[in-house]
N, C-alpha and C positions, 0 to 999 in steps of 0.2 A: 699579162692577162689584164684586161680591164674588166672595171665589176662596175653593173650599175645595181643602184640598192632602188629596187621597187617590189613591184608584184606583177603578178600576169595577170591584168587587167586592166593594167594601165596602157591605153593605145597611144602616149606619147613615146613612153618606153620601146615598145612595138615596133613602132616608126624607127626611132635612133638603130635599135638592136640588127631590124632588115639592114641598114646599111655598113652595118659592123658584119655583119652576117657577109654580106656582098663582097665587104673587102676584103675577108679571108680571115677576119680579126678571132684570136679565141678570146671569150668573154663568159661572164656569170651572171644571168640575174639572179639578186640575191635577194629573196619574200622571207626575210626574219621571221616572218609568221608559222615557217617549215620548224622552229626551234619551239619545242624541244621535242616534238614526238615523231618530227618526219626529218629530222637532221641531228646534227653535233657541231661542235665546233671545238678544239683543242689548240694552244698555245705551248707548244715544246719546246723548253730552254734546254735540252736532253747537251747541246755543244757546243754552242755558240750566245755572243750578247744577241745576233738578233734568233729571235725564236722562228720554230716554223709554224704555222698557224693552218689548220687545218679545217674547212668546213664538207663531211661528211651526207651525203643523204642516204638515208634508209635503204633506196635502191642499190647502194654502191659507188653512187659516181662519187671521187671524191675529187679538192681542189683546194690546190697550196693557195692561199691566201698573201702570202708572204712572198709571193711572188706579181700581184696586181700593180701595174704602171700609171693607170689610172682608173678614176672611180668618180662616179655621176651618182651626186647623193637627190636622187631623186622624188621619191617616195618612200620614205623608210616602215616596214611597219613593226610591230614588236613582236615576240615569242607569243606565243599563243597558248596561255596557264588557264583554260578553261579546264581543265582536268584536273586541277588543282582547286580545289572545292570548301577548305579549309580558307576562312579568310588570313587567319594572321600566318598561316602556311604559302597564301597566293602574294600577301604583302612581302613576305622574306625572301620567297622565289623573285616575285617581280622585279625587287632591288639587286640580287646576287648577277639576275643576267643581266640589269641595266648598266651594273659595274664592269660585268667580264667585255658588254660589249663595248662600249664607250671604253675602256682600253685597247679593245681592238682599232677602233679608229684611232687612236694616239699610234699605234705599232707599223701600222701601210705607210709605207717609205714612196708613196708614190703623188700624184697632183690630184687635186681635189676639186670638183664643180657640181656644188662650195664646198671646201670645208666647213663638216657641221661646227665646230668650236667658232666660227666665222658665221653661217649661217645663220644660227638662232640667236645672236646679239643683231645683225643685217635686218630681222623680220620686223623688228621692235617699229613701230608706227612714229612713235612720238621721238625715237634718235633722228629716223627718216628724214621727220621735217626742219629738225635741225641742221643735220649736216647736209642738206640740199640747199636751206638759206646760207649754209657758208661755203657754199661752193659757187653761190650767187643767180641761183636757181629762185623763180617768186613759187611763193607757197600761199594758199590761200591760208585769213585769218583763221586760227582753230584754238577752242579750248578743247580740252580733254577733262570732267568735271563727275563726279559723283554729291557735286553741293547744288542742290536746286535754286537755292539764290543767285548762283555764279549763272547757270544756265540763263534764267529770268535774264539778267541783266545783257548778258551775250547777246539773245534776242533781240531784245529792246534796242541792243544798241546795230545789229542788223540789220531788223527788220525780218518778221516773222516770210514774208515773201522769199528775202535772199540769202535763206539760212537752210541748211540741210543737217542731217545728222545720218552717225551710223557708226556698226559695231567695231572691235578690234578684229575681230576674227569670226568667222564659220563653218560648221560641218555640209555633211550631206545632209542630217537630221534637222539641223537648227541653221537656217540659212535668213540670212536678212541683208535685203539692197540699199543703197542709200539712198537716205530719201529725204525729198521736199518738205520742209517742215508746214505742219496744217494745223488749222486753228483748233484742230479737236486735240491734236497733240499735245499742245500748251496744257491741258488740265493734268495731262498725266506725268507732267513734270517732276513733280516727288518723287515717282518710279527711280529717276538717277541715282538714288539713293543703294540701292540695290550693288547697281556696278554702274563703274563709270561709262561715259558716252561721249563721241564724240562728234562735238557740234562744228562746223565749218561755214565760213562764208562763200554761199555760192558764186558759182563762176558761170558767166554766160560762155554757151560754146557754140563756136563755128564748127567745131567736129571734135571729138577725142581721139588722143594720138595712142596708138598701144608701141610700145618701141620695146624690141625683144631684143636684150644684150647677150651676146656670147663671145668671150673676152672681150676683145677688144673692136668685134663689129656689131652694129647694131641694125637690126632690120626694122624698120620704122612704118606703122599703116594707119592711114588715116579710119575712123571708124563714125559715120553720119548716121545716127539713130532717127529712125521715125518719129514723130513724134505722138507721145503718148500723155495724158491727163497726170500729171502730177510725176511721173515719171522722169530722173536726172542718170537712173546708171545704166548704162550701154547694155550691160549683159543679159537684164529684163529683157532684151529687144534687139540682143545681136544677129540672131536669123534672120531679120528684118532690114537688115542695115547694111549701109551700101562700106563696104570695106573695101580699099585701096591699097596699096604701096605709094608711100610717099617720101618727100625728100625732108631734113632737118635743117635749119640754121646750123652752119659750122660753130657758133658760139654755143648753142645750144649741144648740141652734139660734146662739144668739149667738158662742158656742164654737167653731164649727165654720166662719160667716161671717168669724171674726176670725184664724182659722187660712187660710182661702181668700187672704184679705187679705194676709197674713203672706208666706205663698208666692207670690203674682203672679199666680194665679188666676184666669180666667172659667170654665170647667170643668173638672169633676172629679166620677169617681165615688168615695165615699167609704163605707171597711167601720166600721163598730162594731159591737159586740154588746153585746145588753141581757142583764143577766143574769136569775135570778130570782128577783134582791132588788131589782130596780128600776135597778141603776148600769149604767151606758152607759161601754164601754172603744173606745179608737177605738185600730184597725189600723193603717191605710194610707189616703192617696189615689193612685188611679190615673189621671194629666193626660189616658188618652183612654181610660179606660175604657168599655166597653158598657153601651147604656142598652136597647135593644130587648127584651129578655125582662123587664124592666119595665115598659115603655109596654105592653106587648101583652098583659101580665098584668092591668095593675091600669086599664090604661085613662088614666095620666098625663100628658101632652100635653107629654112631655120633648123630642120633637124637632121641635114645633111654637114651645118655647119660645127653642132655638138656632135655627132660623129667625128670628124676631120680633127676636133679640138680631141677627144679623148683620143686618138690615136698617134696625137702628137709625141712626137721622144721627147723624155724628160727636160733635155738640154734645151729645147727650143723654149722653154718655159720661163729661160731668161732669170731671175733670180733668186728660184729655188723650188722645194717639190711641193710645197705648199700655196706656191704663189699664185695669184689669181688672174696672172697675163692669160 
């Protein structure tokens, strides 16, 4: 059985699932948010070292767990203890099933894209730009500071024009693009003090590359934003924007697999820009980044190719079931 861990609402999910669907494959999506009033889940050692692991819905259907070959850690979400109204009763709850589940993932004997124990060390920003510089990948200059004197100085030695800044992370609620650093901004430089920020030397672009890994292939599209008044990150303005499939440097390519590698990797979407003298600066990778306004643009068969990957036999996996060939 393969399980992808999302929700039904996710239209990347949607996508993979149609073609798992097509191929005959039995599958689960699994919305953790069913837990605990609209499911169960049970780990029986009743015979055996491996247990059988059972996830139950209300309805009836139920689904040996302990039987899934692979699993697409997609969107996870959590149990849903809004019924649970007592705070230091929701705090006890919310730990009892973060443990039961997070063992659950130690227990599936099966191949992972990603492995979450791999995953959430992969998202970290600032390992990113390390192991991309030693894999010989250019990264642009960045602090990462919550000291406003460090920032000043940053600046200063930038230059307020070719300096951008932006967050570690955000929601659907609290969203912020990177952006151009402006001269109104410099007063409210104390603010770093808060949490830290990350400042960057901007990069001129000829275009931004989005290059979408799954194992070992990488779908690669060029992405020309319009251009916009102070305006640096693509997705302000991706409607707009002339998006391609495009081809990579086989060095660069190498580069990029041997950073995937590095990280623990089977998917990832990954930012670089080209500039335009030809060099490629690599960003970020995002472990569940969106591939859909790619596929639909340039016609790339990204979520045809995460299907094909999870329905792989374990053997083909090459050196083991966690492994991220």
């Amino acid at each position: 059985m393969i399980l992808v861990i999302s929700h039904e609402q996710d239209p990347h999910a949607e996508r993979v699932i149609r073609h798992l669907q097509t191929d005959g494959e039995n599958l689960l999506l699994l919305n953790l948010s069913e837990l605990p009033d609209r499911a169960t889940l049970s780990i029986d050692y009743e015979r055996s070292t491996m247990p059988r692991i059972d996830y139950v819905r209300a309805s009836g259907e139920s689904y040996a767990l302990n039987t899934v070959t692979s699993v697409w850690w997609r969107r996870p979400q959590v149990p849903d203890l809004s019924s649970v109204v007592n705070p230091h009763v929701n705090l006890f709850t919310a730990n009892e099933w973060n443990e039961a589940i997070n063992g659950l993932w130690q227990l599936l004997d099966a191949r992972w894209m990603n492995d979450p124990t791999r995953d959430d060390p992969a998202s970290r920003k600032a390992r990113q730009l390390r192991l991309a510089a030693e894999v010989g990948l250019k990264v642009p200059r960045t602090l990462i500071t919550s000291d406003p004197q460090r920032a000043r100085r940053f600046i200063t030695e930038m230059g307020p024009e070719r300096t951008i800044y932006k967050t570690f992370s955000c929601t659907h609620a609290i969203w912020r693009e990177t952006r151009l650093l402006r001269s109104g901004d410099i007063a409210h430089l104390d603010a770093v003090r808060i949490a830290p920020v990350i400042f960057q030397q901007m990069i001129p672009a000829d275009c931004d590359v989005r290059i979408t890994a799954v194992g070992r292939k990488l779908f690669a599209a060029s992405i020309r934003s319009v251009a916009h008044d102070g305006r640096v990150d693509f997705r302000t303005t991706v409607g707009e924007a002339a998006v391609s499939a495009t081809d990579l440097p086989a060095d660069l390519t190498d580069k990029l697999l041997a950073l995937m590698e590095r990280l623990g990797l089977v998917y990832g979407a990954i930012d670089v820009r080209r500039t335009p003298d030809g060099e490629y600066y690599f960003f970020e990778v995002n472990t569940a980044g969106e591939f859909l306004f790619i596929e639909d643009r340039t016609g790339q068969p990204i979520a045809r190719a995460i299907a094909d990957w999870l329905r792989r036999p374990r053997a083909a996996a090459g050196s083991g079931a966690r492994s991220p060939s």
